[in-house]
GULO-523807 format. One record per residue (C-alpha): residue in one letter; x, y, z. Coordinates in pm, 1 decimal, decimal comma. Example, Ala and Ser with C-alpha at 12.3 -4.5 7.8 and 13.67 -1.06 7.14 Angstrom:
BEGIN
<r rose="A" xx="1230,0" yy="-450,0" zz="780,0"/>
<r rose="S" xx="1367,0" yy="-106,0" zz="714,0"/>
END
This chain:
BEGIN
<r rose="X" xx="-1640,5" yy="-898,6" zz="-6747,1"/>
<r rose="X" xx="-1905,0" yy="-1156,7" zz="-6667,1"/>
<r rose="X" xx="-1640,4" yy="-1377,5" zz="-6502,2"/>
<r rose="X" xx="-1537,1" yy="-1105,4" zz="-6221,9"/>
<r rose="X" xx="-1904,6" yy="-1049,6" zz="-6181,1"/>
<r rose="X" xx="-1894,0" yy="-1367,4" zz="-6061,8"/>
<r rose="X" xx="-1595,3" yy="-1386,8" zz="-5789,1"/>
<r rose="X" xx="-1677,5" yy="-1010,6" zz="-5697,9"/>
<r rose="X" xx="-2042,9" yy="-1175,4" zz="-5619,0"/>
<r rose="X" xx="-1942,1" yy="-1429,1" zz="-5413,1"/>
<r rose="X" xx="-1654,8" yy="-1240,6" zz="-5239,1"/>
<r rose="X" xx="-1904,5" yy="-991,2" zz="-5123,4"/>
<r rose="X" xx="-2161,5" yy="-1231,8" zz="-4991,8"/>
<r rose="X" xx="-1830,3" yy="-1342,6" zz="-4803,5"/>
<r rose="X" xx="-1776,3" yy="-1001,6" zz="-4659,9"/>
<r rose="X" xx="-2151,1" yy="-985,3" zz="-4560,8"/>
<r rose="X" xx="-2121,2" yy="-1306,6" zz="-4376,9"/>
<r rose="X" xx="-1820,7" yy="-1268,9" zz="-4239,0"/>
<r rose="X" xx="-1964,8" yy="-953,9" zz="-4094,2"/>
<r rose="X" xx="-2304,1" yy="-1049,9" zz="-3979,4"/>
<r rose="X" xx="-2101,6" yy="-1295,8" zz="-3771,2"/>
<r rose="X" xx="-1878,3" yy="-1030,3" zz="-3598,2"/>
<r rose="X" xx="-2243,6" yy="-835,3" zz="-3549,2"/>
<r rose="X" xx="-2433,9" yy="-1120,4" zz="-3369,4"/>
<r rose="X" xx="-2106,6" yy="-1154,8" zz="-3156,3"/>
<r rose="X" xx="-2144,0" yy="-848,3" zz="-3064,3"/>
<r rose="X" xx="-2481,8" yy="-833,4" zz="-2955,3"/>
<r rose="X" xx="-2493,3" yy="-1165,9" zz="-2761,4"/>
<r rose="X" xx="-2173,7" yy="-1060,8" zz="-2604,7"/>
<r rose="X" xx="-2301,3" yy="-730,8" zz="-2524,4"/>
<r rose="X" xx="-1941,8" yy="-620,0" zz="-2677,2"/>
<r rose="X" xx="-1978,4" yy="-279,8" zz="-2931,9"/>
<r rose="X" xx="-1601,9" yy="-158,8" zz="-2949,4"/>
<r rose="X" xx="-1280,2" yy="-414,8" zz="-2926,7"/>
<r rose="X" xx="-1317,2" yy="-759,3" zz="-2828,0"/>
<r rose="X" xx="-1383,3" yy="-727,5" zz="-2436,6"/>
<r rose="X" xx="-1146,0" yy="-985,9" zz="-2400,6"/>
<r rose="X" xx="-1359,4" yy="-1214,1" zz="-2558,7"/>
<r rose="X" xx="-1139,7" yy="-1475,4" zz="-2835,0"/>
<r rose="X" xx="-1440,2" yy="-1622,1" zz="-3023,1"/>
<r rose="X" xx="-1529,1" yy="-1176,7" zz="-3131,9"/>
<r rose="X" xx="-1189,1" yy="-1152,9" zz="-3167,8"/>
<r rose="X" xx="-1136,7" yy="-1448,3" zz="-3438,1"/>
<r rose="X" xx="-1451,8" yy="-1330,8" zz="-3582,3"/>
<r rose="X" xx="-1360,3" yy="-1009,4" zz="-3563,7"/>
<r rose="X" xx="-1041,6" yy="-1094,6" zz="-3753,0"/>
<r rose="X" xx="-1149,3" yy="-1305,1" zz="-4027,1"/>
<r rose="X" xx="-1390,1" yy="-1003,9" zz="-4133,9"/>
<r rose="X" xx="-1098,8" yy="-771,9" zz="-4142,3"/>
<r rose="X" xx="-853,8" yy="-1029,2" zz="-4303,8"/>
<r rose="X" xx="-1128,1" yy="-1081,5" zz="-4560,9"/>
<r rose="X" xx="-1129,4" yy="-645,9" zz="-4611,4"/>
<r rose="X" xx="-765,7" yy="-660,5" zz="-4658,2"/>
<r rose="X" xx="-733,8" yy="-846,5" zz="-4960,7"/>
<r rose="X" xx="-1033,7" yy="-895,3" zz="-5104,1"/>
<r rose="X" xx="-1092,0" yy="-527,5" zz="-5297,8"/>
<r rose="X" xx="-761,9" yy="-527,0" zz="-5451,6"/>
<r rose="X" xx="-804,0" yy="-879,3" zz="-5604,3"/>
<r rose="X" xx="-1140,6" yy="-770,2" zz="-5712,8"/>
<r rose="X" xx="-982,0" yy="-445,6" zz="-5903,6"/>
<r rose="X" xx="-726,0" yy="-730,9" zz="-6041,6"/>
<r rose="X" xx="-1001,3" yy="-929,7" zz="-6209,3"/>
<r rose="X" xx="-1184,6" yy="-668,5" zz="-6309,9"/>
<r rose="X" xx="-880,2" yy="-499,8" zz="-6495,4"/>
<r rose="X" xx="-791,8" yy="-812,9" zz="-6622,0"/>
<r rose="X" xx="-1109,3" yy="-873,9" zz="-6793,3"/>
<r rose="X" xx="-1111,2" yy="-501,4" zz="-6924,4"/>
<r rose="X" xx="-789,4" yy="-595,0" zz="-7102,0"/>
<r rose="X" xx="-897,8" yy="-871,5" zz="-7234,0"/>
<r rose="X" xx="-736,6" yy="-1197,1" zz="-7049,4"/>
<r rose="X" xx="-872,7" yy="-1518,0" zz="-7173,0"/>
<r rose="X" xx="-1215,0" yy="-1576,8" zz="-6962,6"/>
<r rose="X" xx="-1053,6" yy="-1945,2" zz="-6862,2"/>
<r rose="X" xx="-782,4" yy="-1713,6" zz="-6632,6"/>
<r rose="X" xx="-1032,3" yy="-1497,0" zz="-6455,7"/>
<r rose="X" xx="-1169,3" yy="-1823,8" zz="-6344,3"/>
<r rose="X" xx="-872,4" yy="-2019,2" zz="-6234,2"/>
<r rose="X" xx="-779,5" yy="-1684,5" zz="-6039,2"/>
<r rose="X" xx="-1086,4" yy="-1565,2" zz="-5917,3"/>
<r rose="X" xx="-1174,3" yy="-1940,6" zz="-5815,3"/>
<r rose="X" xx="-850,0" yy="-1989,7" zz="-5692,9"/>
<r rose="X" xx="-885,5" yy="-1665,6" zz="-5462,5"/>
<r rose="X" xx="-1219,2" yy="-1715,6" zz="-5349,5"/>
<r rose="X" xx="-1173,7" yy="-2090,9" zz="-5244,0"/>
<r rose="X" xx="-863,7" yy="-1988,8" zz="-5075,7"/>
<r rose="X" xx="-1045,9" yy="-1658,2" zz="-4848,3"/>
<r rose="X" xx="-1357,8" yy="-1940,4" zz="-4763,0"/>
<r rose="X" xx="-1063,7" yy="-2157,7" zz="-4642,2"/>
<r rose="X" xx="-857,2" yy="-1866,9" zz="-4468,6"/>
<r rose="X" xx="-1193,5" yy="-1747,6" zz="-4305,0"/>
<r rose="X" xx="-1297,6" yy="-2141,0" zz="-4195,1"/>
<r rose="X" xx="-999,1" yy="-2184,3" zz="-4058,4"/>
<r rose="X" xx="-977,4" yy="-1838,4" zz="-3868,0"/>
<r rose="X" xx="-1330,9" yy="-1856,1" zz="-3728,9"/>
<r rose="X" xx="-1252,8" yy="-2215,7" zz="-3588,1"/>
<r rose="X" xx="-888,9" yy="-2159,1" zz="-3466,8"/>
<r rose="X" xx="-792,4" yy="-2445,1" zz="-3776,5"/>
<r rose="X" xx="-437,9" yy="-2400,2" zz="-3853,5"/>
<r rose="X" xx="-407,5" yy="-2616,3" zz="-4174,6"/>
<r rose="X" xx="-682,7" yy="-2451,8" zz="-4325,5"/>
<r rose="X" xx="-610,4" yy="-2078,8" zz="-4225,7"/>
<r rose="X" xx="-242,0" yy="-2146,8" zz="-4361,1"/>
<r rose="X" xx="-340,6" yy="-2331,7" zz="-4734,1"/>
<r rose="X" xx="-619,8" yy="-2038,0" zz="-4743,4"/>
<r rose="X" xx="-382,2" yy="-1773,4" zz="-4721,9"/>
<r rose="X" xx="-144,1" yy="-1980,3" zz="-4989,5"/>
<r rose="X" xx="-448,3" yy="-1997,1" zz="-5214,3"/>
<r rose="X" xx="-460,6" yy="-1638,8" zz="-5215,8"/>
<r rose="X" xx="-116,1" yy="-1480,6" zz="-5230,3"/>
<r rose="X" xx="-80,8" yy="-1747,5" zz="-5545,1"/>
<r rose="X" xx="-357,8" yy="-1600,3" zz="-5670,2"/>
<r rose="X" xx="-264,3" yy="-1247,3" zz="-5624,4"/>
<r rose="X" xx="56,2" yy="-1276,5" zz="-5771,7"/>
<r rose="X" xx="-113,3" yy="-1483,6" zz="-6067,5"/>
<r rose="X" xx="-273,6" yy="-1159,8" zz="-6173,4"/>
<r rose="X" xx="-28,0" yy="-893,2" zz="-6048,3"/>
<r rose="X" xx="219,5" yy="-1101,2" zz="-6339,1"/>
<r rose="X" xx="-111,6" yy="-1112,6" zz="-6562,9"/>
<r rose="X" xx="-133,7" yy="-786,3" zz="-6508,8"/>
<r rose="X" xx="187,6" yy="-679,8" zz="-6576,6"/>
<r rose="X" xx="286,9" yy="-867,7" zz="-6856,7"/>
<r rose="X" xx="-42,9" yy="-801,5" zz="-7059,7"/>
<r rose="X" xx="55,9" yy="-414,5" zz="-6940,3"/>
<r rose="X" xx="367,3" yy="-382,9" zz="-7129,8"/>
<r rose="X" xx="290,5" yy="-634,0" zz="-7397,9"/>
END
């Protein structure tokens, strides 16, 4: 369980960042609902949500991984794997950089499918 402590950690300080930067957009824009038009708030805007749309379900993954008792070395090659991919996703978002945005959102659908077939197999095993 220690090992999705871990990702869940740092995939939550992600989430908190990743907000705080839609936030401050906000205020120095003077912007509270939408975008106003405004692309930097709306990148911002849509890295935070990206970020909200995949990271909880991963996070149950790992955590019901570990629960069932998948080798330790897994939950780090797929939490790592996850988390290095949604830094990469966001990066690349936030600063309109296609090449990263794309291998970021590789990272994580490998990922995610590494421990939906974890899941699954260990499951009916």
């Amino acid at each position: 369980m220690e090992a999705a402590a871990v990702y869940i950690g740092i995939n939550i300080l992600l989430l908190i960042y990743l907000s705080s930067r839609v936030v401050f957009m906000r205020r120095s824009a003077q912007i509270s609902v939408g975008h106003g038009g405004n692309l930097e708030l709306e990148l911002r805007t849509r890295a935070h949500g990206n970020a909200t749309e995949y990271i909880p379900a991963m996070m149950v993954g790992l955590v019901t991984a570990a629960y069932m008792g998948i080798p330790v070395l897994w939950i780090h090659v797929l939490g790592g794997t996850f988390t290095f991919g949604r830094i990469l996703h966001a990066v690349g978002l936030s600063g309109n950089i296609l090449p990263a945005r794309a291998f970021g959102m590789v990272l994580t659908w490998i990922a995610m499918i590494g421990i939906a077939l974890m899941l699954i197999y260990h499951g009916l095993a």
